[in-house]
mmCIF file of the N, C-alpha and C atoms, coordinates in Angstrom:
data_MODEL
# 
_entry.id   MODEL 
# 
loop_
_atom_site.group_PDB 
_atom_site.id 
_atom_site.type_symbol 
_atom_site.label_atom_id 
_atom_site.label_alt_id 
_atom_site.label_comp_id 
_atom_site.label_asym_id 
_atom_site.label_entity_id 
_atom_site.label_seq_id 
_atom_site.pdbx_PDB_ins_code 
_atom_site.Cartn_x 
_atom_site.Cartn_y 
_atom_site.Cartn_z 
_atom_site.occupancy 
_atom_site.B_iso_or_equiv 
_atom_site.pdbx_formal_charge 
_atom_site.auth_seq_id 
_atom_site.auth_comp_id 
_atom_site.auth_asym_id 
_atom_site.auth_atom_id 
_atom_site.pdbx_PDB_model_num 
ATOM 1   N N  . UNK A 1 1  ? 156.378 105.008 94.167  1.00 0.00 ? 1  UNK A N  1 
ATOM 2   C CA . UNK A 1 1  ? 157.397 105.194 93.166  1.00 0.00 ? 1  UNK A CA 1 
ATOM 3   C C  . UNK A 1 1  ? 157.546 106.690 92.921  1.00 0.00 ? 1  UNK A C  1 
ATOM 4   N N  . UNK A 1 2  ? 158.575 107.377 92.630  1.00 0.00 ? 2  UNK A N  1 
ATOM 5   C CA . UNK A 1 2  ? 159.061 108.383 92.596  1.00 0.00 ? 2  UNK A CA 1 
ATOM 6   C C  . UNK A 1 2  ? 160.395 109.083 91.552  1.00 0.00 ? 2  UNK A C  1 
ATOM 7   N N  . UNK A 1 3  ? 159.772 110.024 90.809  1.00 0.00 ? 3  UNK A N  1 
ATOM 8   C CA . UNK A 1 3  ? 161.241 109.877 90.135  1.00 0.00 ? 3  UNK A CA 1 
ATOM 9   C C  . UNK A 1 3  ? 161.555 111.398 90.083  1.00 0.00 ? 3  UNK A C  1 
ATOM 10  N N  . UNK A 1 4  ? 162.888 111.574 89.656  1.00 0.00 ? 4  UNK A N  1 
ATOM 11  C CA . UNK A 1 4  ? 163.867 113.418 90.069  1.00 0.00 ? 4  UNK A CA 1 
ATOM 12  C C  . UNK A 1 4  ? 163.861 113.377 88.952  1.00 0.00 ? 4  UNK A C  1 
ATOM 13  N N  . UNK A 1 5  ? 163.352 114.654 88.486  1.00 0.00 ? 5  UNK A N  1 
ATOM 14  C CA . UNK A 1 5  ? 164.063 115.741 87.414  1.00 0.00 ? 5  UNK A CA 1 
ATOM 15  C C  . UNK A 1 5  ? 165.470 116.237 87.382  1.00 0.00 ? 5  UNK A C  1 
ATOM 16  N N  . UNK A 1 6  ? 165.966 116.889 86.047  1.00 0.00 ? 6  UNK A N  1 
ATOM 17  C CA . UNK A 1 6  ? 167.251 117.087 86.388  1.00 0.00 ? 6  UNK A CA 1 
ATOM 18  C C  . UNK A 1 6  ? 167.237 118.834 86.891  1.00 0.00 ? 6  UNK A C  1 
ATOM 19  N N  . UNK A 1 7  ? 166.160 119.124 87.314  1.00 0.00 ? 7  UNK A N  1 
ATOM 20  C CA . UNK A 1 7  ? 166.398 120.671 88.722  1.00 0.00 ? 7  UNK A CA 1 
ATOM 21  C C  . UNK A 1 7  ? 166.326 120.211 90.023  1.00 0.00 ? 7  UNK A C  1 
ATOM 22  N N  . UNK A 1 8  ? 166.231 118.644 90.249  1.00 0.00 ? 8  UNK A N  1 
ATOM 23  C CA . UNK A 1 8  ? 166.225 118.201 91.320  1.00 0.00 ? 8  UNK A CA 1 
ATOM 24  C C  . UNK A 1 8  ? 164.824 118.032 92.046  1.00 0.00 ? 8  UNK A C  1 
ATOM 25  N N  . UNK A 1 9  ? 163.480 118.245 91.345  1.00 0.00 ? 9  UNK A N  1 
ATOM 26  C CA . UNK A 1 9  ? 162.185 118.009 92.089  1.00 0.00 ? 9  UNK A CA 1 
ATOM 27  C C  . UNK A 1 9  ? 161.817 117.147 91.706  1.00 0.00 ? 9  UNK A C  1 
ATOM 28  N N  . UNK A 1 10 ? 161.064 116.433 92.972  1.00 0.00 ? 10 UNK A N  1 
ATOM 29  C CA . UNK A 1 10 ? 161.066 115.136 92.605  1.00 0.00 ? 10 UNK A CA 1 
ATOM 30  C C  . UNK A 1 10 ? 159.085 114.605 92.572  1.00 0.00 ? 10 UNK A C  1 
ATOM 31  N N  . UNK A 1 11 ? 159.024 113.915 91.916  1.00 0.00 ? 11 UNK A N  1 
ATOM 32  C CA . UNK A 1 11 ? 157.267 114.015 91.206  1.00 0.00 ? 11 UNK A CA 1 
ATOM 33  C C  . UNK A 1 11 ? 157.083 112.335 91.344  1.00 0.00 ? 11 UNK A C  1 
ATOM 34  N N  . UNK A 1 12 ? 155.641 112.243 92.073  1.00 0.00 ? 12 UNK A N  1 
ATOM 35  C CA . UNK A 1 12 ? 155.133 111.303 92.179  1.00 0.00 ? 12 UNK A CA 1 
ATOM 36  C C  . UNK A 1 12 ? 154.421 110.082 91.144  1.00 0.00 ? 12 UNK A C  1 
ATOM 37  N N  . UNK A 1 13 ? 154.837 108.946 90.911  1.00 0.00 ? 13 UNK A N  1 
ATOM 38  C CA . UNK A 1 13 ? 154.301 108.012 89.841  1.00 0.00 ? 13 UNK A CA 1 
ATOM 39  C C  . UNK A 1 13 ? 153.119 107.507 90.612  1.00 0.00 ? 13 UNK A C  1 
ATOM 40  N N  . UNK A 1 14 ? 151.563 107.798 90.313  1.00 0.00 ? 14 UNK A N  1 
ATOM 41  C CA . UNK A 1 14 ? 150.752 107.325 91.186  1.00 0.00 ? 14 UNK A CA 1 
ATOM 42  C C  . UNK A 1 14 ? 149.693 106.782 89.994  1.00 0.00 ? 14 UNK A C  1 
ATOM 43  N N  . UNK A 1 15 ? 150.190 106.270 88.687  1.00 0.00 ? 15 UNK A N  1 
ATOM 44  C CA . UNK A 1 15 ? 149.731 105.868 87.128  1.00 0.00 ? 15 UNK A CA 1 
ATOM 45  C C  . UNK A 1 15 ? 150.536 104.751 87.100  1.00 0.00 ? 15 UNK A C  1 
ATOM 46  N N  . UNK A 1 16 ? 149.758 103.456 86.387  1.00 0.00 ? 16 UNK A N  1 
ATOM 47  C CA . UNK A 1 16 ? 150.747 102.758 85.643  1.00 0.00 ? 16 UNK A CA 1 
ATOM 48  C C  . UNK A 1 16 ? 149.871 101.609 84.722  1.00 0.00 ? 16 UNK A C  1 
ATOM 49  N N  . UNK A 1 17 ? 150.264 101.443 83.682  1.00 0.00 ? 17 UNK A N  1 
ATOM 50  C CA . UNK A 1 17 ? 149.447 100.512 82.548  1.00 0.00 ? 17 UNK A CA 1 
ATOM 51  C C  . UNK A 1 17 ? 150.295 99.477  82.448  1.00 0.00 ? 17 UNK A C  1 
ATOM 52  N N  . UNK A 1 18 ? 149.523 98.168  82.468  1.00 0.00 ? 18 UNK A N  1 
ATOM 53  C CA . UNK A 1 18 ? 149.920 96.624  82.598  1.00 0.00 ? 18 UNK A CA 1 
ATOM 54  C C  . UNK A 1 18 ? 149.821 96.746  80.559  1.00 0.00 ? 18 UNK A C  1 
ATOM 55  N N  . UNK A 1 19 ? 151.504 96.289  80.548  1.00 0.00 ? 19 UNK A N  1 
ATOM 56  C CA . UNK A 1 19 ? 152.422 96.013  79.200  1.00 0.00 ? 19 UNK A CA 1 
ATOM 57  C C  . UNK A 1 19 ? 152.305 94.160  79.099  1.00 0.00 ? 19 UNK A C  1 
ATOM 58  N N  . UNK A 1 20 ? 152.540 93.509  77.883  1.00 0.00 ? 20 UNK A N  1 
ATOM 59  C CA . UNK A 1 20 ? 152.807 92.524  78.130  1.00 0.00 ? 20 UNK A CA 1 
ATOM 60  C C  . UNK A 1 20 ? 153.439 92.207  76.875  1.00 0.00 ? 20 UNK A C  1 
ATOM 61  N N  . UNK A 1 21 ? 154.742 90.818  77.528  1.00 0.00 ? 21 UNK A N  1 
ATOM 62  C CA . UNK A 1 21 ? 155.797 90.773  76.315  1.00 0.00 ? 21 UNK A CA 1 
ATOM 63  C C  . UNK A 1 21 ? 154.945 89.837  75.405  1.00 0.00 ? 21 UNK A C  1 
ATOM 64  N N  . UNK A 1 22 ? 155.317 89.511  73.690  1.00 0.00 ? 22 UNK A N  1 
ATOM 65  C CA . UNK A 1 22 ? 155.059 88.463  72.539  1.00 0.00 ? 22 UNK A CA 1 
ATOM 66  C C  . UNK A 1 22 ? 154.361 87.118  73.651  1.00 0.00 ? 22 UNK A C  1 
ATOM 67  N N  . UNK A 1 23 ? 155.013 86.601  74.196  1.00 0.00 ? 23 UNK A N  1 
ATOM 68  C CA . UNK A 1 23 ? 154.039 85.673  74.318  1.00 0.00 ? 23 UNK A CA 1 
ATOM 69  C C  . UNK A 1 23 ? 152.674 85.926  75.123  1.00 0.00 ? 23 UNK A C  1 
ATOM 70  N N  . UNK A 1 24 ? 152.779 86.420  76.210  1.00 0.00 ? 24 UNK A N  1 
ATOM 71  C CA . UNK A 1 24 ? 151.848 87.163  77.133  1.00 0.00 ? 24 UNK A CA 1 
ATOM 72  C C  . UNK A 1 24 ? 150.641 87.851  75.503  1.00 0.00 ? 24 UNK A C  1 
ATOM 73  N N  . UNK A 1 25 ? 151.368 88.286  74.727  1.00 0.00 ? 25 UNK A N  1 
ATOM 74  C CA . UNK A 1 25 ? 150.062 88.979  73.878  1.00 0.00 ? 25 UNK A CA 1 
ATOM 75  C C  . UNK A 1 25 ? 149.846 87.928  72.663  1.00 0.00 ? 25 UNK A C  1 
ATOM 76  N N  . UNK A 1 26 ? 150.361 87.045  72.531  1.00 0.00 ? 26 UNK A N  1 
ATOM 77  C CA . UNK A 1 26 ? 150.002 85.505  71.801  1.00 0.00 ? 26 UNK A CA 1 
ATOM 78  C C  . UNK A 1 26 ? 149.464 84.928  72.053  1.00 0.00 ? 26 UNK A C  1 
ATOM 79  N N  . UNK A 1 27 ? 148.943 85.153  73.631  1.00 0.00 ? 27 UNK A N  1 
ATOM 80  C CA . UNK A 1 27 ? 148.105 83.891  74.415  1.00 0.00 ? 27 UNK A CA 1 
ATOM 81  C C  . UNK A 1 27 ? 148.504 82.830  74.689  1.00 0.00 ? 27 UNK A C  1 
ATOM 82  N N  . UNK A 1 28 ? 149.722 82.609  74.688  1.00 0.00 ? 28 UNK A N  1 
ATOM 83  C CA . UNK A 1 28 ? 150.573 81.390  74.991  1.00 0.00 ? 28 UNK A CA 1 
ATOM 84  C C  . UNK A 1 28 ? 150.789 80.911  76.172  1.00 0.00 ? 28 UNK A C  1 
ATOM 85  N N  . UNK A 1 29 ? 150.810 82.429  76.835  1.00 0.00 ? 29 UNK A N  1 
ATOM 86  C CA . UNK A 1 29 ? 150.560 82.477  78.468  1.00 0.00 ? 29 UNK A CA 1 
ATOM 87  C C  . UNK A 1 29 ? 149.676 82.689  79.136  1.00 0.00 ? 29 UNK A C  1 
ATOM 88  N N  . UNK A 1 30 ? 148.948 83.034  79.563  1.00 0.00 ? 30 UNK A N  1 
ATOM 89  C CA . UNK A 1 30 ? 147.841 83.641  80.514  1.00 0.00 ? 30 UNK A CA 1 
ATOM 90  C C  . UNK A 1 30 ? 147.704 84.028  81.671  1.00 0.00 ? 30 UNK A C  1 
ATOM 91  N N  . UNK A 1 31 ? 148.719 83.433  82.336  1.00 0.00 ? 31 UNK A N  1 
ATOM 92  C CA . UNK A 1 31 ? 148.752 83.606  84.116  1.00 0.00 ? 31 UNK A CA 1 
ATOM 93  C C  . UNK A 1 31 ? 150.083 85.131  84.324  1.00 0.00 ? 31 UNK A C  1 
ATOM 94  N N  . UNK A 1 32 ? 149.043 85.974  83.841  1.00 0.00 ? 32 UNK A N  1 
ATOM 95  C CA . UNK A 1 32 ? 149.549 87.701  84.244  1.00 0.00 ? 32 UNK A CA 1 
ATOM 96  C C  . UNK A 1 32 ? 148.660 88.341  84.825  1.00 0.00 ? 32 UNK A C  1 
ATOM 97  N N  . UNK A 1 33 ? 149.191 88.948  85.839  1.00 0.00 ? 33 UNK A N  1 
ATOM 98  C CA . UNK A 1 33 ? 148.328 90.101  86.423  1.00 0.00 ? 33 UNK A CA 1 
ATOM 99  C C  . UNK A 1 33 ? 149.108 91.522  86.531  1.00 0.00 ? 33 UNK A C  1 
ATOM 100 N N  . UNK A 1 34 ? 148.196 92.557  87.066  1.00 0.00 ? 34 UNK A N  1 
ATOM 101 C CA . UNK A 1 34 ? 149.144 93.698  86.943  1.00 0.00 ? 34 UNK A CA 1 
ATOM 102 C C  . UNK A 1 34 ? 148.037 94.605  87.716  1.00 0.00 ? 34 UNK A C  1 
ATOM 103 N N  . UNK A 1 35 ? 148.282 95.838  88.903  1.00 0.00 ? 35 UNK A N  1 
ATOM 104 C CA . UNK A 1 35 ? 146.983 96.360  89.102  1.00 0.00 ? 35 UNK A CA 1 
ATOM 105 C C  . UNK A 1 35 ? 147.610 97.681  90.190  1.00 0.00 ? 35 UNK A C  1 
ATOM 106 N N  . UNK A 1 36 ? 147.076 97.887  90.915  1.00 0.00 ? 36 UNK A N  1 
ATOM 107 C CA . UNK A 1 36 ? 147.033 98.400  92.359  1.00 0.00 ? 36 UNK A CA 1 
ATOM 108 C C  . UNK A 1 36 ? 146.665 98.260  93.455  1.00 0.00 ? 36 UNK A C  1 
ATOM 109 N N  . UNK A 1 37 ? 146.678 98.527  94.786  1.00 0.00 ? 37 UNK A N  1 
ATOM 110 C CA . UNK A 1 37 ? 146.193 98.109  95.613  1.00 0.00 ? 37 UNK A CA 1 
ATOM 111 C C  . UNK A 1 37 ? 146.822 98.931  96.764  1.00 0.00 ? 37 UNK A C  1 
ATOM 112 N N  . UNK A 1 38 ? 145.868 99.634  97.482  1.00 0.00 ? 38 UNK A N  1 
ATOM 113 C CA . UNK A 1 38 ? 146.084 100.505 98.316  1.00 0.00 ? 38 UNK A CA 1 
ATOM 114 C C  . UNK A 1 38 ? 147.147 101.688 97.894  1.00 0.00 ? 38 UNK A C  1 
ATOM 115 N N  . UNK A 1 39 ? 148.400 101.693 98.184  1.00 0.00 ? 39 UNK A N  1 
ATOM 116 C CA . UNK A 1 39 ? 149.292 102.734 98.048  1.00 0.00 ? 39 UNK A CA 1 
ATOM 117 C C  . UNK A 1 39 ? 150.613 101.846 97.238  1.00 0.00 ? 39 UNK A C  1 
ATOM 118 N N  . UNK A 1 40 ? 150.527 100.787 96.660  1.00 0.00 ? 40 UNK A N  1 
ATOM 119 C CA . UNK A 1 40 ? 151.141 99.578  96.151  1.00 0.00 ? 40 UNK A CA 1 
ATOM 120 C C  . UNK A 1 40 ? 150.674 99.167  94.712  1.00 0.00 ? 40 UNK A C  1 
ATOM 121 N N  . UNK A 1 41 ? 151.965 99.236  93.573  1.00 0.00 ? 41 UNK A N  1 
ATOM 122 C CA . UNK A 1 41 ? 151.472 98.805  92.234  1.00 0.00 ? 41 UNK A CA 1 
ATOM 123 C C  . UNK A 1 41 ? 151.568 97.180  92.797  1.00 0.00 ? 41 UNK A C  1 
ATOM 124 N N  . UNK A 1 42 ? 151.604 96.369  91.395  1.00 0.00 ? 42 UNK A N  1 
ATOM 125 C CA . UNK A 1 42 ? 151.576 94.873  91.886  1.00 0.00 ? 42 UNK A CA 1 
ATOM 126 C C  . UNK A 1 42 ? 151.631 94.610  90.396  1.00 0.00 ? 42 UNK A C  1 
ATOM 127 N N  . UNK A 1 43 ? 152.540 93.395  90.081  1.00 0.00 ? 43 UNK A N  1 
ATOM 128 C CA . UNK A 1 43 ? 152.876 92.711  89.226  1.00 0.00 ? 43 UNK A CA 1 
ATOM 129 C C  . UNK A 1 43 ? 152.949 91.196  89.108  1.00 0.00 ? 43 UNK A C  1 
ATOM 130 N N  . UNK A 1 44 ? 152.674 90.348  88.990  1.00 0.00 ? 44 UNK A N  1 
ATOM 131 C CA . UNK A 1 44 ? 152.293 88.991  89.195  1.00 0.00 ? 44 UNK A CA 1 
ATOM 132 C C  . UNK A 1 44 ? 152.501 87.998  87.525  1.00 0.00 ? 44 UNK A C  1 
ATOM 133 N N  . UNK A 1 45 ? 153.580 87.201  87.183  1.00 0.00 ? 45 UNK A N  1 
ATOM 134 C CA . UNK A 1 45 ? 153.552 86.495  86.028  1.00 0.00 ? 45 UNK A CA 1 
ATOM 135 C C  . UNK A 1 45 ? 153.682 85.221  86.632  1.00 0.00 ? 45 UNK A C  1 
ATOM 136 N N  . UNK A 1 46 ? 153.985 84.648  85.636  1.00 0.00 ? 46 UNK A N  1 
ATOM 137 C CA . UNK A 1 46 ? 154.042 82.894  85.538  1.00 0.00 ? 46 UNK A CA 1 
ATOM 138 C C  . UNK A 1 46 ? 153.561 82.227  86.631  1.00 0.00 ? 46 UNK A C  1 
ATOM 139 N N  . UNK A 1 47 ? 154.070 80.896  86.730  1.00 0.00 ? 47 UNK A N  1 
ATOM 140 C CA . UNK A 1 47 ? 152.929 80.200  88.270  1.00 0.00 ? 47 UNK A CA 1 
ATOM 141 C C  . UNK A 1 47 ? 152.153 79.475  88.157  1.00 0.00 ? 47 UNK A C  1 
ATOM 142 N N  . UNK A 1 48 ? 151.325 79.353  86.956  1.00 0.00 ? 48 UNK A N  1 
ATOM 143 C CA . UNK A 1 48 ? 150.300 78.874  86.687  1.00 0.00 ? 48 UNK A CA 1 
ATOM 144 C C  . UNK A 1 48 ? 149.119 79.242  87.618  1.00 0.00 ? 48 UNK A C  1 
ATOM 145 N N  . UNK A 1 49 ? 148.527 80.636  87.528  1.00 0.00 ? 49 UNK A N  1 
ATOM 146 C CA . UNK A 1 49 ? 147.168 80.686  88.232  1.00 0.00 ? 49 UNK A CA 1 
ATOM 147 C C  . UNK A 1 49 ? 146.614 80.690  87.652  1.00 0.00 ? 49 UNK A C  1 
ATOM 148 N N  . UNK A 1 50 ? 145.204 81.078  87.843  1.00 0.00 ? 50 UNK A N  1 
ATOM 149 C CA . UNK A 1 50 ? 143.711 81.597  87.269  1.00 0.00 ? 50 UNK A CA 1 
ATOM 150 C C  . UNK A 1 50 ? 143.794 82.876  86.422  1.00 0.00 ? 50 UNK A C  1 
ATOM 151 N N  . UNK A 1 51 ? 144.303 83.807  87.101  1.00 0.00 ? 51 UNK A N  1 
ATOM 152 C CA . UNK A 1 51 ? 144.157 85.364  86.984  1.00 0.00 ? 51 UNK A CA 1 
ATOM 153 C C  . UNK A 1 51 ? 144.712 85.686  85.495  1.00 0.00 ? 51 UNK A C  1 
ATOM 154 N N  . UNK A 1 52 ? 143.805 86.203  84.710  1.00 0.00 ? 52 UNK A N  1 
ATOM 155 C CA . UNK A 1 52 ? 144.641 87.058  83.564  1.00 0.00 ? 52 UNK A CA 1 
ATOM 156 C C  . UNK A 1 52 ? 144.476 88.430  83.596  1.00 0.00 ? 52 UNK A C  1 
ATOM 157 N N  . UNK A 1 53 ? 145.096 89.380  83.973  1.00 0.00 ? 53 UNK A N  1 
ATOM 158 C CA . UNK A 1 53 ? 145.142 90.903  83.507  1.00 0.00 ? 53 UNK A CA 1 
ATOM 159 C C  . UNK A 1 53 ? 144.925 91.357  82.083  1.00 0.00 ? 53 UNK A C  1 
ATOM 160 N N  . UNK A 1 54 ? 144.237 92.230  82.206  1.00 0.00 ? 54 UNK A N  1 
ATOM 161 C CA . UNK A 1 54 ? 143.945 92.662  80.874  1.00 0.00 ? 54 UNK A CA 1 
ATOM 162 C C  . UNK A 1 54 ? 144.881 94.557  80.119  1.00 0.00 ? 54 UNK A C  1 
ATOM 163 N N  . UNK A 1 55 ? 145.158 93.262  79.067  1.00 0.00 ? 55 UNK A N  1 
ATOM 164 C CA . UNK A 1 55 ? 146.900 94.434  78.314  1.00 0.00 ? 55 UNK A CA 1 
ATOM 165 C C  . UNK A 1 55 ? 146.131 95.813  78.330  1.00 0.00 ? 55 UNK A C  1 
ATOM 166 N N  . UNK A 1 56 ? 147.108 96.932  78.598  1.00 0.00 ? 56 UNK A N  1 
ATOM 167 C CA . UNK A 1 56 ? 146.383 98.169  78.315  1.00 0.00 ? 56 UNK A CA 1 
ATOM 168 C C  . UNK A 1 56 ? 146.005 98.847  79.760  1.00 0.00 ? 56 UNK A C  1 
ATOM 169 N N  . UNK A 1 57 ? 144.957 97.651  80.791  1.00 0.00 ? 57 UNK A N  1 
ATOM 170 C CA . UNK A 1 57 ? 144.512 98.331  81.638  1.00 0.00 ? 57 UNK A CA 1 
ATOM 171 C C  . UNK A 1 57 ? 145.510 99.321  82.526  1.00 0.00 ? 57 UNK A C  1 
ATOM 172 N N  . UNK A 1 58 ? 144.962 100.329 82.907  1.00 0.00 ? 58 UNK A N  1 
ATOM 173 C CA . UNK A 1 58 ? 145.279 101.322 83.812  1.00 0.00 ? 58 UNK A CA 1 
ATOM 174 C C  . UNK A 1 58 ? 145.111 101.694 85.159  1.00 0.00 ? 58 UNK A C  1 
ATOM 175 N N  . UNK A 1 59 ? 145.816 101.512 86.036  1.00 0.00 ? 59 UNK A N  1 
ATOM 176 C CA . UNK A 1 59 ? 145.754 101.169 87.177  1.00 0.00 ? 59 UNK A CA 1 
ATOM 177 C C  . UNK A 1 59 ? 146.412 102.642 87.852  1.00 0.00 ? 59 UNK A C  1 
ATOM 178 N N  . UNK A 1 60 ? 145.523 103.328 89.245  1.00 0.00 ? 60 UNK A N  1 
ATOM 179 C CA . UNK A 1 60 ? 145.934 104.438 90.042  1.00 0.00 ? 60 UNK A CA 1 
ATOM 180 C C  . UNK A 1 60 ? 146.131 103.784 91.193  1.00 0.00 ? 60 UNK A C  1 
ATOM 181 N N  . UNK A 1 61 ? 147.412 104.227 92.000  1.00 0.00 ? 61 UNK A N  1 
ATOM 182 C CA . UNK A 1 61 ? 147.576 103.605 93.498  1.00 0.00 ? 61 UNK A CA 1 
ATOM 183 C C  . UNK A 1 61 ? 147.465 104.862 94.165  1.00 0.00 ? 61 UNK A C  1 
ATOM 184 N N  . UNK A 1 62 ? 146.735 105.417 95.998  1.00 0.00 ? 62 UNK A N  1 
ATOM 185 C CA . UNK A 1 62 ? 147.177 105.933 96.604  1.00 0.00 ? 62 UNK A CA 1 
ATOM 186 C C  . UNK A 1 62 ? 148.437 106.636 96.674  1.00 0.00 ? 62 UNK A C  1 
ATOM 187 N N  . UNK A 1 63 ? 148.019 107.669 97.135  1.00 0.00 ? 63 UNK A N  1 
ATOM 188 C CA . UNK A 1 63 ? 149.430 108.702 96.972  1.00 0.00 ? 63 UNK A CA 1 
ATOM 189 C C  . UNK A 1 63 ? 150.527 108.609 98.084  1.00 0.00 ? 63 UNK A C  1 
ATOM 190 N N  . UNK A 1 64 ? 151.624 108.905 98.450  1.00 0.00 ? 64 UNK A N  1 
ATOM 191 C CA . UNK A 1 64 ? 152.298 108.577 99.360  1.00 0.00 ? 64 UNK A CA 1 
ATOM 192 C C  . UNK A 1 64 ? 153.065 110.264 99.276  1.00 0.00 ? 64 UNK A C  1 
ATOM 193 N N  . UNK A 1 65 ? 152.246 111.145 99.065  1.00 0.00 ? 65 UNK A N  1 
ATOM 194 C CA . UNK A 1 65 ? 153.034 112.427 98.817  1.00 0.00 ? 65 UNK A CA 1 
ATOM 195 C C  . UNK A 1 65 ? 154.052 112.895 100.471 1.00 0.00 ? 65 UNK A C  1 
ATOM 196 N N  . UNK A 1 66 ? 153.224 112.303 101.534 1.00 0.00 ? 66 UNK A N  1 
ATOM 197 C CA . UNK A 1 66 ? 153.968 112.594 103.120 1.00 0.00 ? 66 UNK A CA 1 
ATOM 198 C C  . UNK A 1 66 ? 155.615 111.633 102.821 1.00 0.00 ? 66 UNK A C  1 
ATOM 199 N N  . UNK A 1 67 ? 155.444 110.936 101.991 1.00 0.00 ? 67 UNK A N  1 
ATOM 200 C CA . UNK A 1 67 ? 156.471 110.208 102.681 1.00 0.00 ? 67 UNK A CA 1 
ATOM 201 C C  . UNK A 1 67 ? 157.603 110.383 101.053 1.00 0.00 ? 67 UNK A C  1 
ATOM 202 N N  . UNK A 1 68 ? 157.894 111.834 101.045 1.00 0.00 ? 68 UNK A N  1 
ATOM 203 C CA . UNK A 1 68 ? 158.821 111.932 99.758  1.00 0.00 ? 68 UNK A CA 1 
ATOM 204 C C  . UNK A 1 68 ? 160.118 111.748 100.058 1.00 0.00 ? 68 UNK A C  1 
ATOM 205 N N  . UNK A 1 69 ? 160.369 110.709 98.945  1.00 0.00 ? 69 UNK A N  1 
ATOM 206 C CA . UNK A 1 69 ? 162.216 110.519 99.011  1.00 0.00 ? 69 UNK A CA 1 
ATOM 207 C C  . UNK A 1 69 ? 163.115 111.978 99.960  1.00 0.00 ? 69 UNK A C  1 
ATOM 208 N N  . UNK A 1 70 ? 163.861 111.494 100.465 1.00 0.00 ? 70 UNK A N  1 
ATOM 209 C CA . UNK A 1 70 ? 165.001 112.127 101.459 1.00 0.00 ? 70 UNK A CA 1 
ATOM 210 C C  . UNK A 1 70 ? 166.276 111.056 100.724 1.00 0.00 ? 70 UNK A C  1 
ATOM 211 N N  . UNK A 1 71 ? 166.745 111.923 99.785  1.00 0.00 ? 71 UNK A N  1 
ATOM 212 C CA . UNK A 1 71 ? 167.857 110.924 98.938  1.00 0.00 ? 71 UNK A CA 1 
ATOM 213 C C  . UNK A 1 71 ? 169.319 112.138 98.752  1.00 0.00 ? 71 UNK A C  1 
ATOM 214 N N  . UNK A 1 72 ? 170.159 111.570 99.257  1.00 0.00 ? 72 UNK A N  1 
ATOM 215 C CA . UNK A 1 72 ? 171.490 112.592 98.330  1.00 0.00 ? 72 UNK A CA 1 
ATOM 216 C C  . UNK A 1 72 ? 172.001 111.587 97.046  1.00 0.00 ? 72 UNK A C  1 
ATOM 217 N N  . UNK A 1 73 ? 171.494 112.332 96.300  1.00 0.00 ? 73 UNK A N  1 
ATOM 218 C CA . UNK A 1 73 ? 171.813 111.328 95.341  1.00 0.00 ? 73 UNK A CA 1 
ATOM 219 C C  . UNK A 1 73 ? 173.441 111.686 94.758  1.00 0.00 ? 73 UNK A C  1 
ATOM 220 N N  . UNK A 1 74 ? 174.097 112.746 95.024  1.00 0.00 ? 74 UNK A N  1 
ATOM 221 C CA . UNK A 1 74 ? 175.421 113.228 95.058  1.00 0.00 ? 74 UNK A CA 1 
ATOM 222 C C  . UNK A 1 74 ? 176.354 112.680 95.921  1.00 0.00 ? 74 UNK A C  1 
ATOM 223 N N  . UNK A 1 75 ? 176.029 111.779 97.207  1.00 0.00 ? 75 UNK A N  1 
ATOM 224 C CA . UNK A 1 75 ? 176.470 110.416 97.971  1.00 0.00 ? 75 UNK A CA 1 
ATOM 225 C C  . UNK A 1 75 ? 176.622 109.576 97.024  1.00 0.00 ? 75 UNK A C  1 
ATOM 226 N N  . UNK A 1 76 ? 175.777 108.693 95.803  1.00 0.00 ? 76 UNK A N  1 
ATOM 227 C CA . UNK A 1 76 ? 175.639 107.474 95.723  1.00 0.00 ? 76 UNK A CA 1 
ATOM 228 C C  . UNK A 1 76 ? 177.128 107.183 94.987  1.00 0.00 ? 76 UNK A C  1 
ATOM 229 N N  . UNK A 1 77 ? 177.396 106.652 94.367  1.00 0.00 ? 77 UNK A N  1 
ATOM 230 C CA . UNK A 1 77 ? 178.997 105.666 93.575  1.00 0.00 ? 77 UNK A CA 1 
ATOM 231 C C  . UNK A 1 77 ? 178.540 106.501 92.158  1.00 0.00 ? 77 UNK A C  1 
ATOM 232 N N  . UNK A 1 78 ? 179.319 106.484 91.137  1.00 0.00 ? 78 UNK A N  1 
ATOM 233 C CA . UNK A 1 78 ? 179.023 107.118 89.797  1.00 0.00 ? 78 UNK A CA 1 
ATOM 234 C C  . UNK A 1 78 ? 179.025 105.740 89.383  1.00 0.00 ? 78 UNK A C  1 
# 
């Protein structure tokens, strides 16, 4: 994941903390996960599994700094 500033440099998201909506934090639900894995965040709800993620935790993925966006973003549609 990757996101541009507005001077145009663009900075790596290699952080991310598992959020969860009212019911997910009511316990109503349970089958959430949320984590990393290799160079890959990962998000996982409903389904009915086993797995509960725990709210808050903080998860680092591998960096992918070789492989930075090549974007014109002055191409895309307004």
């Amino acid at each position: 994941m990757w996101v541009r500033d507005t001077a145009g440099t663009w900075h790596e998201c290699t952080t991310a903390r598992l959020t969860a909506d009212a019911t997910a934090q009511g316990r109503h639900r349970l089958d959430f996960d949320g984590g990393a894995r290799g160079n890959h965040f990962f998000l996982k709800n409903c389904g009915f599994f086993a797995e509960t993620g725990k709210v808050g935790t903080q998860s680092t993925r591998d960096s992918t700094a070789a492989e930075k966006p090549d974007v014109d973003l002055g191409s895309l549609p307004r």
